[in-house]
C-alpha positions as CSV (number, residue, x, y, z in Angstrom):
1,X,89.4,67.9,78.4
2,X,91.8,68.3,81.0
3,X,94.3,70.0,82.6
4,X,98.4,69.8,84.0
5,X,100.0,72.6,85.9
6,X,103.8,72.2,86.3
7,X,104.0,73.8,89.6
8,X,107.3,72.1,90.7
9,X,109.8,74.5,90.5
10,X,111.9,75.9,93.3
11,X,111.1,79.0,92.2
12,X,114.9,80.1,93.2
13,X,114.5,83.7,90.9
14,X,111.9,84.6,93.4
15,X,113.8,84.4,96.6
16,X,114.2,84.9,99.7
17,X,109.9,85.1,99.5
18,X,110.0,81.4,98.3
19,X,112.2,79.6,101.1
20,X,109.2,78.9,102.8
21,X,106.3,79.6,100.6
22,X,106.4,77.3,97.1
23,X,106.2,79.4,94.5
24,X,102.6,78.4,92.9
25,X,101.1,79.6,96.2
26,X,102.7,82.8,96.9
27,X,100.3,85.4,97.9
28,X,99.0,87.5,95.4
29,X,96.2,89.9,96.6
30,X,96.5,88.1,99.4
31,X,95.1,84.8,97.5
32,X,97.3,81.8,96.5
33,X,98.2,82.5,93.1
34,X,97.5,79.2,91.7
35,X,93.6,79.9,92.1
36,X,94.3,82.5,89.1
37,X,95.2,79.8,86.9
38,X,92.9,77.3,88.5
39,X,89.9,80.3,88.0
40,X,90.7,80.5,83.9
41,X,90.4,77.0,83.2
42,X,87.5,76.6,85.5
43,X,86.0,79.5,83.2
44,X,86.7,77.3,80.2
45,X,84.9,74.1,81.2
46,X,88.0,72.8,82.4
47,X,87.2,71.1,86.3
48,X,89.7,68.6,86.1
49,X,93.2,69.6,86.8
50,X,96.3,67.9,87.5
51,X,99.3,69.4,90.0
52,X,102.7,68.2,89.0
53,X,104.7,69.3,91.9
54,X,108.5,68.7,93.5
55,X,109.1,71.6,96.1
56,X,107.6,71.6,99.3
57,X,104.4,69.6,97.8
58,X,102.8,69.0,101.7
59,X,101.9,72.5,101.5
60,X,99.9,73.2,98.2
61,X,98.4,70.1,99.1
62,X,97.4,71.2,102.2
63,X,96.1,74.7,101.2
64,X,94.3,73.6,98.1
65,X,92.5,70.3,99.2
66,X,90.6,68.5,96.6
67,X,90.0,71.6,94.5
68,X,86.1,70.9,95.3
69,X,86.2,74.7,97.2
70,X,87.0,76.0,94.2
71,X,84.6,74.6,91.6
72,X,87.0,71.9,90.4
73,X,88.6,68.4,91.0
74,X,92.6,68.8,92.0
75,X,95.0,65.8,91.3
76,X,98.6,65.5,93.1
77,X,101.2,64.4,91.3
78,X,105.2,64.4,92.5
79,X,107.9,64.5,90.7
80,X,110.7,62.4,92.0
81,X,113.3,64.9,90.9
82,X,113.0,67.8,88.7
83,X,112.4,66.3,85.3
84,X,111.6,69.5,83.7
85,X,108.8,71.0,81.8
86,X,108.7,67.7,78.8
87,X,109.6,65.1,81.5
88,X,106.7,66.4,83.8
89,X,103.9,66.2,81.1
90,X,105.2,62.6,80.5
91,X,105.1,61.7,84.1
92,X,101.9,62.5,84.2
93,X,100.9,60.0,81.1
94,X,98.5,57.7,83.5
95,X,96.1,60.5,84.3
96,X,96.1,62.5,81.0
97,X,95.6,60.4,77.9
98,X,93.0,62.9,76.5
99,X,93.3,66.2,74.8
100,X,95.0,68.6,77.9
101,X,95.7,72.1,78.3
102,X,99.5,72.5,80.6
103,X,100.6,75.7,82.1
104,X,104.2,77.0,83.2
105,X,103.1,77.0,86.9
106,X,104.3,81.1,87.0
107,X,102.4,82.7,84.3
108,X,99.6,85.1,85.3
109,X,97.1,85.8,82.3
110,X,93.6,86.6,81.9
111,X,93.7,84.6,79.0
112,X,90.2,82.8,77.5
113,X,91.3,79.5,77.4
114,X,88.3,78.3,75.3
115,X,89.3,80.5,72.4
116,X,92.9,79.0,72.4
117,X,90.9,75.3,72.4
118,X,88.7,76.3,69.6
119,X,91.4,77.4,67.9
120,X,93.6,73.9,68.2
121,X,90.6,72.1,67.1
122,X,90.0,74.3,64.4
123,X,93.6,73.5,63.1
124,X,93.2,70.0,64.0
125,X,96.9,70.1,65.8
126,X,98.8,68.3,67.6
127,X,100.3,70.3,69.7
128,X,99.6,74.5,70.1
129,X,101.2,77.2,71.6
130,X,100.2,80.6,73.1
131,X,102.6,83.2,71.6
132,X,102.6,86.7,73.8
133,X,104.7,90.0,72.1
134,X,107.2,91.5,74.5
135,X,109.1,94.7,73.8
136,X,112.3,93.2,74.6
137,X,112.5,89.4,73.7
138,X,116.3,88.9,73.8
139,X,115.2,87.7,77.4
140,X,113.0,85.1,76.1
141,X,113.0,82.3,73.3
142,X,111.3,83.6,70.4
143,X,108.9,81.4,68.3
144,X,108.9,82.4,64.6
145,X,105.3,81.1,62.9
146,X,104.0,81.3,59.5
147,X,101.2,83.2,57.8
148,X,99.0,80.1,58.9
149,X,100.2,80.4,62.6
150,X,102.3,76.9,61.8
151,X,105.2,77.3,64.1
152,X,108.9,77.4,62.3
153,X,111.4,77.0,64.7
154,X,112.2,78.3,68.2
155,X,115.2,81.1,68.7
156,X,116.3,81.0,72.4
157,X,117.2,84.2,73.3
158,X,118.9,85.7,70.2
159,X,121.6,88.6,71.2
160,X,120.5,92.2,69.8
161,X,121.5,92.1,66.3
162,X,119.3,88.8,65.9
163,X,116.1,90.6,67.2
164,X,117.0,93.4,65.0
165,X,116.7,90.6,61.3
166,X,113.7,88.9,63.1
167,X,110.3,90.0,61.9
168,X,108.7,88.4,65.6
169,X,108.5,89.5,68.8
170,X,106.7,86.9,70.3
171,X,107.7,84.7,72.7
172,X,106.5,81.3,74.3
173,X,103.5,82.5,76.7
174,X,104.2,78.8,78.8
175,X,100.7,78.3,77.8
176,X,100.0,74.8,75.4
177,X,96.7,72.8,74.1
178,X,99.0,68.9,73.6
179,X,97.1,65.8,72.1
180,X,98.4,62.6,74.0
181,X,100.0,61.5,70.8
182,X,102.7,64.2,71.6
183,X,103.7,62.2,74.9
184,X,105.0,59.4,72.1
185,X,108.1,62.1,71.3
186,X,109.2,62.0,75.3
187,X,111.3,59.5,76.6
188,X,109.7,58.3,80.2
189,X,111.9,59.0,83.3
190,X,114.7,61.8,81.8
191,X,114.3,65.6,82.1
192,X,112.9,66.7,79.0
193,X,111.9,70.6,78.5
194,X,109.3,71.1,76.0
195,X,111.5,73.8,73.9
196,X,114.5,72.3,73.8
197,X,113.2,69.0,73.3
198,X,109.5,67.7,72.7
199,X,108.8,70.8,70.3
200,X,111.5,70.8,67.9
201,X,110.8,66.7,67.9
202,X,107.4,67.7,66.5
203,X,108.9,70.2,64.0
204,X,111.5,67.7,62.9
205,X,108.4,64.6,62.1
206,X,106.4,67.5,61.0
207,X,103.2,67.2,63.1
208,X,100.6,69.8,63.0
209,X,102.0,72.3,65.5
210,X,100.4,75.7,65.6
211,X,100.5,79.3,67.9
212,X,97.9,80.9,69.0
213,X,99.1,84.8,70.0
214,X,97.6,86.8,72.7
215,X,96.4,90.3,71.3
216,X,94.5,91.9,74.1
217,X,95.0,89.8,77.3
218,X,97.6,90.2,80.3
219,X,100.2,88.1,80.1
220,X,103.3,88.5,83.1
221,X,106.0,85.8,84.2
222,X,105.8,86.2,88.3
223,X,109.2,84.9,88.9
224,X,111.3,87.5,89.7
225,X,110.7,89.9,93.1
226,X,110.4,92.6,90.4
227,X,107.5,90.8,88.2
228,X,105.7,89.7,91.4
229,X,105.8,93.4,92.9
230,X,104.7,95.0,89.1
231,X,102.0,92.3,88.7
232,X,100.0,93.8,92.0
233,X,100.5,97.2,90.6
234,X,98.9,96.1,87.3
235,X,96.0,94.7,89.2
236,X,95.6,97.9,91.7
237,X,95.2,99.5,88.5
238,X,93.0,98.1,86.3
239,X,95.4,96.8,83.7
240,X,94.7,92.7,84.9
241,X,90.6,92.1,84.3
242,X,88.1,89.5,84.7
243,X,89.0,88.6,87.9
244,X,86.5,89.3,91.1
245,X,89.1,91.3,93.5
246,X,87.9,91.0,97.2
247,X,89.6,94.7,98.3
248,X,89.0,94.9,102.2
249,X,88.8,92.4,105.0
250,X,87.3,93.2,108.3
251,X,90.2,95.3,110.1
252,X,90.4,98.3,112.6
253,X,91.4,102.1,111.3
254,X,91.7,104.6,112.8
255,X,90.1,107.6,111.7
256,X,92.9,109.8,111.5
257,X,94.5,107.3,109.5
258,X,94.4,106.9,105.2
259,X,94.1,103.8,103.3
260,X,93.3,105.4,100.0
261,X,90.8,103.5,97.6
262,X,93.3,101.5,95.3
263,X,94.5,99.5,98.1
264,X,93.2,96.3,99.8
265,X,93.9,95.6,103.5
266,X,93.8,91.6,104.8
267,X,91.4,90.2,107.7
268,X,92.6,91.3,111.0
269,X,94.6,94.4,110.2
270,X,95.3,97.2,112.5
271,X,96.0,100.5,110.8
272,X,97.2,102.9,114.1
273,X,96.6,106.7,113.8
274,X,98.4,109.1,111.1
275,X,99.4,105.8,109.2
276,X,99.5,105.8,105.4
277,X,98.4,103.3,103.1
278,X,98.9,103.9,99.4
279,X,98.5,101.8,96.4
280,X,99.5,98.9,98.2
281,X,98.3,95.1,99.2
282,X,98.1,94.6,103.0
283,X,98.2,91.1,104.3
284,X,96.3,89.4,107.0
285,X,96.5,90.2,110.7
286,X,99.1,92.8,110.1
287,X,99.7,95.9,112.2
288,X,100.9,99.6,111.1
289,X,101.8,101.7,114.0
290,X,101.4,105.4,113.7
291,X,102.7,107.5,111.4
292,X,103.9,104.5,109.3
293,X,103.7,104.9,105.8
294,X,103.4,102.0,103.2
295,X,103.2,103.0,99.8
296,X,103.3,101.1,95.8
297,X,104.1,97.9,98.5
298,X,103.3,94.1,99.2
299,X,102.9,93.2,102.6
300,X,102.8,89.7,103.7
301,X,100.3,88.6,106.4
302,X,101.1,88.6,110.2
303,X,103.7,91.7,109.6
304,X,104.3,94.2,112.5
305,X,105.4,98.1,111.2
306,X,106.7,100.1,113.7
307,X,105.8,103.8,114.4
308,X,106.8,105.9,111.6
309,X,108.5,103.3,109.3
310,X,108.6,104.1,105.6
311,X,107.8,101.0,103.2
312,X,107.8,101.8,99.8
313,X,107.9,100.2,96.3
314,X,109.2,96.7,98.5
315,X,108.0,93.4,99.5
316,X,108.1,92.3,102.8
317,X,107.0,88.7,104.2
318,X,105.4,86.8,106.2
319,X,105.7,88.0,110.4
320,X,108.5,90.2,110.1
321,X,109.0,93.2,112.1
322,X,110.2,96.1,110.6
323,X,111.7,98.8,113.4
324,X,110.7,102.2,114.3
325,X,111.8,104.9,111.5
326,X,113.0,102.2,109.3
327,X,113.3,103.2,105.4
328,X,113.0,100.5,103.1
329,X,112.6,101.1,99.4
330,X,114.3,100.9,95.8
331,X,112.7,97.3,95.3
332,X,113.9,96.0,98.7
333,X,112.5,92.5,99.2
334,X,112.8,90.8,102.9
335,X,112.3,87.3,103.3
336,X,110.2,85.5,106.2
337,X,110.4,86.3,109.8
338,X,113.0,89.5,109.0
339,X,113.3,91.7,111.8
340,X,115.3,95.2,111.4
341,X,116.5,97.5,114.3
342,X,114.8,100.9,114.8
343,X,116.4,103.3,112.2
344,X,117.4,101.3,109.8
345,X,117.8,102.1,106.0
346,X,117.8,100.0,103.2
């Protein structure tokens, strides 16, 4: 059993965080968050894992090594050009011609992956797919299955009045179990996207093709500023489980100062006198002057926040400086290396 994560994208919805940071690394809880999806395969048995990657490869390469620090054996694989979600899994042919599990390189789940395995080999399919509900899926592609779990046909993004006639609210979950015989249905060197493509190719020849739907796992899509900022929340409060959260670093607070119990402060911090941290993830090295006050926030590492500057419900980045008095709120989201003037709002 192995895996593929397609962790090539741009990740262009989550800018200006991902001009400099790929997206499959981004800090979450001040941990690259491709060890989340590298930690739930490792959980399921699954050690050897495969990177498909196009933007800014050097540096996942770099940060993750050979995998072997994290219980498992990493492969590198680069795209020459984006060849989408299809035409990735098919690039990788040479190193996956065995039963593989493939992941959308920005889904965050708690998912059991041996239960969506068992459940392929139970059905003895071809291809599976993992199915989450969402309130609103006119978003999203919806996947309409039968009483079996045999998938039907895919609906991308139906307007309102569709939803309304559709007895489904699930929606691809970017999570799949593929036999290699599936790679026979993708054409080698074109962009090929699984739903638009390989999928209704297997429909069409009528190859066992089932979904498997989450029930009582987290499931989130991290890339918009919006998803990435709610996904900490849901961790700080319990929603995301079965993941070991390291909450403090060693760092220097003063006394007078409150970092209340929800949030987790990075190596190296300073936290002046008077300062407030509230529900809120604190990166490395970064210093919060007095009277500052950072609250429902991400901090990046290496940040410096004046005295009494107001942070809330924002992410900020990697080694800005953010002014004395400064307000930033209402979702604000500052790329790399941003510095603002004392007193400014946003």
């Amino acid at each position: 059993m192995q895996a593929l994560i397609l962790a090539g994208g741009k990740g262009t919805r989550l800018r200006p965080l991902t001009v400099y940071t790929p997206k499959p690394i981004v800090p979450v809880l001040n941990r690259p968050f491709l060890l989340y999806q590298i930690e739930i395969l490792r959980r399921a048995g699954i050690t050897d894992i495969t990177l498909s990657l196009n933007y800014q490869p050097d540096k996942i390469e770099q940060l993750l090594d050979d995998g072997s620090e994290y219980g498992v054996n990493l492969r590198y694989l680069t795209e020459p050009s984006p060849m989408g979600t299809g035409g990735a899994y098919k690039y990788a042919e040479d190193s996956i011609r065995e039963t593989t599990v493939v992941l959308n390189g920005d889904v965050l789940t708690d998912l059991d992956v041996s239960k969506v395995v068992a459940f392929h080999r139970q059905k003895k399919s071809e291809a599976t797919i993992v199915l989450t509900p969402v309130e609103n899926p006119a978003a999203y592609g919806l996947v309409e299955t039968d009483e079996e779990n045999r998938v039907l046909r895919f609906r991308e993004k139906p307007d309102a009045s569709e939803v309304a006639d559709l007895k489904t609210k699930n929606i691809n979950a970017g999570i799949y179990v593929l036999e290699p015989s599936v790679l026979d249905f993708i054409a080698a060197g074109e962009n090929s996207s699984f739903e638009y493509n390989v999928f209704p190719a297997l429909l069409k020849n009528q190859k066992p093709f089932y979904a498997c739907v989450l029930r009582n796992n987290y499931w989130r899509d991290i890339g918009t500023p919006e998803s990435y900022l709610k996904a900490h929340h849901d961790f700080l409060s319990g929603k995301i489980k079965n993941f070991e959260i390291e909450r403090t670093g060693e760092f220097e607070v003063a006394t007078a100062a409150l970092v209340d119990k929800r949030s987790i402060i990075g190596a190296d911090c300073v936290i002046k006198p008077n300062a407030k941290i509230i529900n809120s993830v604190i990166g490395e090295g970064v210093h919060v002057e007095e009277k500052a006050v950072v609250e429902n926030s991400v901090i990046w590492s290496h940040t410096r926040i004046s005295n009494a500057a107001h942070i809330k419900n924002s992410v900020v980045g990697r080694s800005c400086h953010i002014g004395r008095n400064v307000v930033i709120s209402d979702g604000a989201v500052l790329g790399d290396k941003t510095s603002l003037t004392d007193y400014t709002k946003i």
